[in-house]
TIRO-2110 file (N, C-alpha, C; in Angstrom, 1 decimal):
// TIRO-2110
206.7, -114.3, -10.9, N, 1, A
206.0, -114.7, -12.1, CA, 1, A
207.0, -114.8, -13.3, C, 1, A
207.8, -113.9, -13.3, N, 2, A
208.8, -114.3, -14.7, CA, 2, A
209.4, -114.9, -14.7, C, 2, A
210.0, -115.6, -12.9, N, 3, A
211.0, -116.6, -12.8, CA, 3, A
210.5, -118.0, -13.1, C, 3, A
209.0, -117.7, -13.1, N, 4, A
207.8, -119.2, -13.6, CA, 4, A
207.9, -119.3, -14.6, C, 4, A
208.2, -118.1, -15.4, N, 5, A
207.8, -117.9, -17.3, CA, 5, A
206.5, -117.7, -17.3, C, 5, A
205.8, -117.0, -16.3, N, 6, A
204.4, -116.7, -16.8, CA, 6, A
203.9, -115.2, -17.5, C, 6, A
203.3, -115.9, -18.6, N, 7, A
203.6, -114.4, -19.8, CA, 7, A
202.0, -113.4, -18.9, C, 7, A
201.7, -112.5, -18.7, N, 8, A
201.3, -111.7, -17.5, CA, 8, A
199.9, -111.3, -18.6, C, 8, A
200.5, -110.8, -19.8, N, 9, A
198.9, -110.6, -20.6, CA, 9, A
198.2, -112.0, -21.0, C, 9, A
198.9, -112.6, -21.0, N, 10, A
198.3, -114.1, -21.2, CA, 10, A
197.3, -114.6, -20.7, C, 10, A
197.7, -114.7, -19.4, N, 11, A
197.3, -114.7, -17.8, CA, 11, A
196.2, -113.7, -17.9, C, 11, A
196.2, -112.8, -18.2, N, 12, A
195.1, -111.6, -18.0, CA, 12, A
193.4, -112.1, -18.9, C, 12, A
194.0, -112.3, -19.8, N, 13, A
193.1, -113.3, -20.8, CA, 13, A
192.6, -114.7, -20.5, C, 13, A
193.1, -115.2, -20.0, N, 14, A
193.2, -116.6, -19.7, CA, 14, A
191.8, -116.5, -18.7, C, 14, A
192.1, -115.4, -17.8, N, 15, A
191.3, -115.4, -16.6, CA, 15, A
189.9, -115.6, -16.9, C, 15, A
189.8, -114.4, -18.1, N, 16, A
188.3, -113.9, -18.8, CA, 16, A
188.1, -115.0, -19.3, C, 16, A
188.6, -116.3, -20.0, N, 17, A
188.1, -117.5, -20.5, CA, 17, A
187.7, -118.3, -19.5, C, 17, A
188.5, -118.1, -18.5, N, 18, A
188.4, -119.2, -17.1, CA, 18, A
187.2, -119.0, -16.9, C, 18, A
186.8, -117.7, -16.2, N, 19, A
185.6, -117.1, -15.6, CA, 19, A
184.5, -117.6, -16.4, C, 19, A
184.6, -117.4, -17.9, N, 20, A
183.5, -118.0, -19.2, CA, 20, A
183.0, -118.9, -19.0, C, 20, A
184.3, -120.1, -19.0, N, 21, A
183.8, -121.2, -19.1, CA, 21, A
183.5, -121.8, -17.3, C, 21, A
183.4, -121.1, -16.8, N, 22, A
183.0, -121.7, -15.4, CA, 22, A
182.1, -121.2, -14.9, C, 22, A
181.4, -120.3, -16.0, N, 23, A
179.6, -119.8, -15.5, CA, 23, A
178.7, -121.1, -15.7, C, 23, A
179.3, -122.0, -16.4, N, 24, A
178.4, -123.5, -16.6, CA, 24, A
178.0, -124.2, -15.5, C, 24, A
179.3, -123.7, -14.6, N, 25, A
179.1, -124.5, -13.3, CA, 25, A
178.3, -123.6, -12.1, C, 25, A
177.4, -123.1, -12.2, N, 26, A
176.8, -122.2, -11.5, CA, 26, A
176.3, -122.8, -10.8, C, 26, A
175.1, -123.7, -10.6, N, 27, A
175.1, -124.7, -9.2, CA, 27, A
176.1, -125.6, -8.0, C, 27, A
177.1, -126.0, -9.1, N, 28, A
178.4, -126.5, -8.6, CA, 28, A
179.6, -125.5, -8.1, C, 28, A
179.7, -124.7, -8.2, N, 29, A
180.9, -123.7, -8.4, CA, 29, A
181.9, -123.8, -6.9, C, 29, A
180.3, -123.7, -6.0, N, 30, A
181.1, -123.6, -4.2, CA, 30, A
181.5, -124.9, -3.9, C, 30, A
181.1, -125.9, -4.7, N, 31, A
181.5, -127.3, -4.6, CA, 31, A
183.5, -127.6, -4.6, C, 31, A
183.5, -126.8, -5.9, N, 32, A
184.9, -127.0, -6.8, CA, 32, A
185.6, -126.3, -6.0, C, 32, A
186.8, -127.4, -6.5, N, 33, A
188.0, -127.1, -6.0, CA, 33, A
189.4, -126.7, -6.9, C, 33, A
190.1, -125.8, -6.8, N, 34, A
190.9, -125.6, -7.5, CA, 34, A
191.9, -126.7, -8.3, C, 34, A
192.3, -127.7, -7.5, N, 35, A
192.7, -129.5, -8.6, CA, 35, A
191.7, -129.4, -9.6, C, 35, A
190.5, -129.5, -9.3, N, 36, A
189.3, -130.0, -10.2, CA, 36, A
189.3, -128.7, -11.5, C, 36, A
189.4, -127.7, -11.0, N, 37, A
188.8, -126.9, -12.0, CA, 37, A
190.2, -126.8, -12.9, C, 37, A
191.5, -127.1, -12.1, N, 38, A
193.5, -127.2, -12.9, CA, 38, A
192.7, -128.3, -14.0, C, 38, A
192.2, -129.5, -13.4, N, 39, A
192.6, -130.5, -14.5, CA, 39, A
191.6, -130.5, -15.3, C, 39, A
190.1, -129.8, -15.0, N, 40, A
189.2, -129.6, -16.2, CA, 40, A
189.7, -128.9, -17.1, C, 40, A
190.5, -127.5, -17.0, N, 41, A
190.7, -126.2, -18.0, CA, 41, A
192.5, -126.5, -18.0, C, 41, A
192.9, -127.3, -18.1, N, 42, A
194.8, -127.7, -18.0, CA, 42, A
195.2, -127.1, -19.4, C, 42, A
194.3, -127.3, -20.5, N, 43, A
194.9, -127.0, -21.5, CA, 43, A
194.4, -125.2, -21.7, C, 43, A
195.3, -124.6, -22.1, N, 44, A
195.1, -123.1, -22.7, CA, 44, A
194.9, -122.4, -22.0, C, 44, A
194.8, -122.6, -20.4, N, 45, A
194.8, -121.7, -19.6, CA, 45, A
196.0, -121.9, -18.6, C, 45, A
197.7, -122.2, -19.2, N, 46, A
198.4, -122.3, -18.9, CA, 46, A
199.1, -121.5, -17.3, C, 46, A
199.1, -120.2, -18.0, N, 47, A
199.2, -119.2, -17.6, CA, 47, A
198.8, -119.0, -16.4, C, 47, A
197.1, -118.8, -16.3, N, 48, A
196.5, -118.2, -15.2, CA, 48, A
195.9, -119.3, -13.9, C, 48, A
196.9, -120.4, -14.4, N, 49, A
196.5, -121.7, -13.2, CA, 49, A
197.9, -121.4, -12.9, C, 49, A
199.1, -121.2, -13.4, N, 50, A
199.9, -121.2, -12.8, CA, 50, A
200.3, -119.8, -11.7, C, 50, A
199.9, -118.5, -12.4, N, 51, A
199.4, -117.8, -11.1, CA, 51, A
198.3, -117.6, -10.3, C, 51, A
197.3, -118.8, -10.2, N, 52, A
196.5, -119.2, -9.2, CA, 52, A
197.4, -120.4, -8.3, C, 52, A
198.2, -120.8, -8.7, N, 53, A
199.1, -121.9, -8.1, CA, 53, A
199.9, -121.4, -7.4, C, 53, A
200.5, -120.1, -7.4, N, 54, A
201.6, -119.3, -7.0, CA, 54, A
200.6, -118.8, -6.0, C, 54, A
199.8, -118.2, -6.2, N, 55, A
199.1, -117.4, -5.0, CA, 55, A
198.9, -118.5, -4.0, C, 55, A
198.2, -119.8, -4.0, N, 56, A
197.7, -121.2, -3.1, CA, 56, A
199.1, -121.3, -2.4, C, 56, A
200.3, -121.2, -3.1, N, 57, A
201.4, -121.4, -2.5, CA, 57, A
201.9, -120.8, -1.5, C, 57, A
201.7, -119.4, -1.5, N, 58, A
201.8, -118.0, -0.5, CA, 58, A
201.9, -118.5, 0.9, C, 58, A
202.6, -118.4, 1.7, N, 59, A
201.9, -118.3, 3.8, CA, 59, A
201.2, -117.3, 3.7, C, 59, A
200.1, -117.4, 4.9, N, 60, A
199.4, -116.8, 5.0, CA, 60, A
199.8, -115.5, 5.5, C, 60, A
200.7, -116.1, 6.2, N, 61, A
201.4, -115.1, 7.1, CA, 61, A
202.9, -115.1, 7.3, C, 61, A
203.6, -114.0, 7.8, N, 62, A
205.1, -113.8, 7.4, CA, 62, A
205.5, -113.2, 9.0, C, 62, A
206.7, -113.1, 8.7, N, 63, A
207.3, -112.1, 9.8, CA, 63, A
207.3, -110.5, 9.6, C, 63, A
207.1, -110.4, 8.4, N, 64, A
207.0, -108.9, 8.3, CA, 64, A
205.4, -108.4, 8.6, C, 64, A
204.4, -108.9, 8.2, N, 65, A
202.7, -108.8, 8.5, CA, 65, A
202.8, -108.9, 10.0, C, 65, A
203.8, -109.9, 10.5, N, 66, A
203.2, -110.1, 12.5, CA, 66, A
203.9, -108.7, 13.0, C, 66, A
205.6, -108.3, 12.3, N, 67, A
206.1, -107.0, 13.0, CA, 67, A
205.1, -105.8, 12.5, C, 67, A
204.1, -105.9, 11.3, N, 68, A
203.8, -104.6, 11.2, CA, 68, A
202.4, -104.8, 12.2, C, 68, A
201.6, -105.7, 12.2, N, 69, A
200.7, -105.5, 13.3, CA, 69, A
201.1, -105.5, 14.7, C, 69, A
202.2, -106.1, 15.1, N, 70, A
202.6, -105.6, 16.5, CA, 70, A
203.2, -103.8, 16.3, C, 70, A
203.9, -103.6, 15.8, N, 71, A
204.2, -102.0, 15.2, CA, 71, A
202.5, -101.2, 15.2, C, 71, A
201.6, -101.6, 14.8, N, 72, A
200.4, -100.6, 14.7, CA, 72, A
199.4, -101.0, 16.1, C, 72, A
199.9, -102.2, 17.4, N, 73, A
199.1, -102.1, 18.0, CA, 73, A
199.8, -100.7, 19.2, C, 73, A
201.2, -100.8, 19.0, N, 74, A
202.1, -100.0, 19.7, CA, 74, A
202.1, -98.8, 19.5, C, 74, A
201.7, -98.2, 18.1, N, 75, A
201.5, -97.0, 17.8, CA, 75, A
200.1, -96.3, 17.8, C, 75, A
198.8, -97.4, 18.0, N, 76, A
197.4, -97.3, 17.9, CA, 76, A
196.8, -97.5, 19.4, C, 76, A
196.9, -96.9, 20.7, N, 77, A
196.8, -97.4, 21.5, CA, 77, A
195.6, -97.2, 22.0, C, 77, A
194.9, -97.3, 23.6, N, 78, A
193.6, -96.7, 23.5, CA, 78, A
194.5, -95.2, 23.6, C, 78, A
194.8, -95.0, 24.4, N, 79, A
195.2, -93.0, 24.1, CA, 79, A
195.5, -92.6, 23.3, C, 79, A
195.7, -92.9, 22.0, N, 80, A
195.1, -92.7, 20.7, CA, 80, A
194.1, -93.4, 19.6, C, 80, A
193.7, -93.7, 20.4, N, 81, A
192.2, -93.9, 19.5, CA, 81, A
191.6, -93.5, 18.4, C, 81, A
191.9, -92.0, 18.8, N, 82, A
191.1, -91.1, 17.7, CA, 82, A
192.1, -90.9, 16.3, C, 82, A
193.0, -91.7, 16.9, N, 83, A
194.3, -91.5, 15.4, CA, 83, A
193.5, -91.9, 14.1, C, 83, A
193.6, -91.0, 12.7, N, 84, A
192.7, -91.5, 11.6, CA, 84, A
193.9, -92.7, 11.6, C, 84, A
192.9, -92.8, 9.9, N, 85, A
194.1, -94.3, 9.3, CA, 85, A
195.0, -93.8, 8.6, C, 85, A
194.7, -92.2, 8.2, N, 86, A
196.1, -92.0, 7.1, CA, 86, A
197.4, -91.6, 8.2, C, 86, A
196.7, -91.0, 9.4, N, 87, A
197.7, -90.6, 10.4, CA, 87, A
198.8, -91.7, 11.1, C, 87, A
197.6, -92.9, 11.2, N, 88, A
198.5, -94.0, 11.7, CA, 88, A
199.5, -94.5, 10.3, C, 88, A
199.2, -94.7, 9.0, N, 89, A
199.2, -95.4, 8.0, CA, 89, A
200.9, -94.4, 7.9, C, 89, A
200.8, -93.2, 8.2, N, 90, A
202.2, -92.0, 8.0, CA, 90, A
203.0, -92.7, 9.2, C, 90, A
202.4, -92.7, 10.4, N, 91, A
203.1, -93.1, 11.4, CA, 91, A
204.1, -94.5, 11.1, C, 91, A
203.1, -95.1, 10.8, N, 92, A
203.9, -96.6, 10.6, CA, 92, A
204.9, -96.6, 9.8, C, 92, A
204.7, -95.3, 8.4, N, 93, A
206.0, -96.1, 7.5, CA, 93, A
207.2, -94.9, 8.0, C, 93, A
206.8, -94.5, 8.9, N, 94, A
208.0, -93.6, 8.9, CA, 94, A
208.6, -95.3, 10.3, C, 94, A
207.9, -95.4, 11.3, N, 95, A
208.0, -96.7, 11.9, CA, 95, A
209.2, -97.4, 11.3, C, 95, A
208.3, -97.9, 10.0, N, 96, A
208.7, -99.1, 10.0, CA, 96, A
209.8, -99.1, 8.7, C, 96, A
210.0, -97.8, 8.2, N, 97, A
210.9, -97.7, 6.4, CA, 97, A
212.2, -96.7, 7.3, C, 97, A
212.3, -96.1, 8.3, N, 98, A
213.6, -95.8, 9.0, CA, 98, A
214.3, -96.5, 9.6, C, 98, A
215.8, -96.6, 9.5, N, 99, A
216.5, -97.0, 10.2, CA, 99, A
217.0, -97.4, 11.7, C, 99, A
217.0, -98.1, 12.6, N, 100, A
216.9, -98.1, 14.4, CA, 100, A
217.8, -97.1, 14.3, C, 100, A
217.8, -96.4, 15.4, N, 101, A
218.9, -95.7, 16.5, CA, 101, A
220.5, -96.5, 15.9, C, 101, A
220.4, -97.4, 16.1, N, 102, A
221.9, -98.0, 15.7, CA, 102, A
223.1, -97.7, 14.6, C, 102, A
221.6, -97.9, 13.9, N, 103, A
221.9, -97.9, 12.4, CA, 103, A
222.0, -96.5, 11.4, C, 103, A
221.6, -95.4, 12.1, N, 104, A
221.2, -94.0, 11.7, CA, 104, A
222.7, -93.4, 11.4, C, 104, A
222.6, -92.8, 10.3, N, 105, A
223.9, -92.5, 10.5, CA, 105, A
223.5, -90.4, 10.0, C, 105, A
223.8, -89.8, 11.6, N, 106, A
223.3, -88.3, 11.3, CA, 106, A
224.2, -87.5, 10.6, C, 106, A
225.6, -87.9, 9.9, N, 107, A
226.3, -87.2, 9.1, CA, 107, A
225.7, -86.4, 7.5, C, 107, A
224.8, -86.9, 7.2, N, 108, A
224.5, -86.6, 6.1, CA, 108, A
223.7, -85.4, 6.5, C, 108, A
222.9, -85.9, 6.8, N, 109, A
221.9, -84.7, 7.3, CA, 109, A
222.8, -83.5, 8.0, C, 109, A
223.4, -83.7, 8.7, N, 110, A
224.1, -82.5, 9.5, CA, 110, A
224.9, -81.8, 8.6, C, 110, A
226.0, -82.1, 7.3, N, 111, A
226.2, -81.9, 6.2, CA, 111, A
225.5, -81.2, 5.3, C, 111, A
224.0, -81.5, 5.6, N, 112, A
223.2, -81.0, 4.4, CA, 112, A
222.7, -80.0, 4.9, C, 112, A
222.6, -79.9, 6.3, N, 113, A
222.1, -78.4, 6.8, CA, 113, A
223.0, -77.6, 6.7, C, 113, A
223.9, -77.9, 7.4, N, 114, A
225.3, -76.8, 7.5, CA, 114, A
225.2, -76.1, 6.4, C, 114, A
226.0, -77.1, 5.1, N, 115, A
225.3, -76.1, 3.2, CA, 115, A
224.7, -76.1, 2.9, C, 115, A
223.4, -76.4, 3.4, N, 116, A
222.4, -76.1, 2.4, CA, 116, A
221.3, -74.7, 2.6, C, 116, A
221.3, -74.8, 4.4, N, 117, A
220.4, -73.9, 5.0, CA, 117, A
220.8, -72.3, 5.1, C, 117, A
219.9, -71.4, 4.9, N, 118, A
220.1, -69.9, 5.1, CA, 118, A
220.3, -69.7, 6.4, C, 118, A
221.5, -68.6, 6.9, N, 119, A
221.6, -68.5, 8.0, CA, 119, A
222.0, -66.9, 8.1, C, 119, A
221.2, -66.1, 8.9, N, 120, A
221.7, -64.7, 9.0, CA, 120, A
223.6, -64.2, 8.9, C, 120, A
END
């Protein structure tokens, strides 16, 4: 949004006018289309069409949403079933926010125990 220049309180405001002036269309509303509703309200609602424009522009889907659902069918299986969501929800980011085997590097930690830990 800043790299658009979209001023964010603006936008915030903008919405509440959008919303206002498009209670008129309360029979029509499921009709409308977001073009139609850009070029009815183009002026002074600068802002919050262009982050409704940003969002239309999104994929729906990514490579990171397909690895995290394959990641939670592998960690959610039927033999754990009964996993809550916060259990899975811990599971996954430890999953998916740690480093592979490869990439691990155990010097620090083994450093950090050696001085740090009490030892008879």
């Amino acid at each position: 949004m800043q790299n658009a220049g979209i001023a964010s309180e603006q936008a915030q405001m903008e919405w509440v006018m959008l919303k206002s002036h498009s209670s008129g269309f309360k029979d029509k509303i499921q009709h409308l289309t977001w073009s139609e509703v850009y070029h009815l309200y183009e002026e002074g609602h600068e802002n919050v069409l262009a982050v409704i424009d940003l969002i239309l522009t999104l994929p729906a889907s990514s490579s990171a949403n397909e690895r995290g659902f394959s990641q939670m069918k592998l960690t959610k299986t039927s033999i754990r079933s009964r996993m809550s969501n916060t259990t899975l929800n811990h599971s996954m980011v430890i999953q998916m926010a740690t480093p592979g085997v490869k990439e691990f590097d155990p010097d620090p930690a083994i450093h950090r125990w050696m001085n740090a830990s009490t030892r008879p």
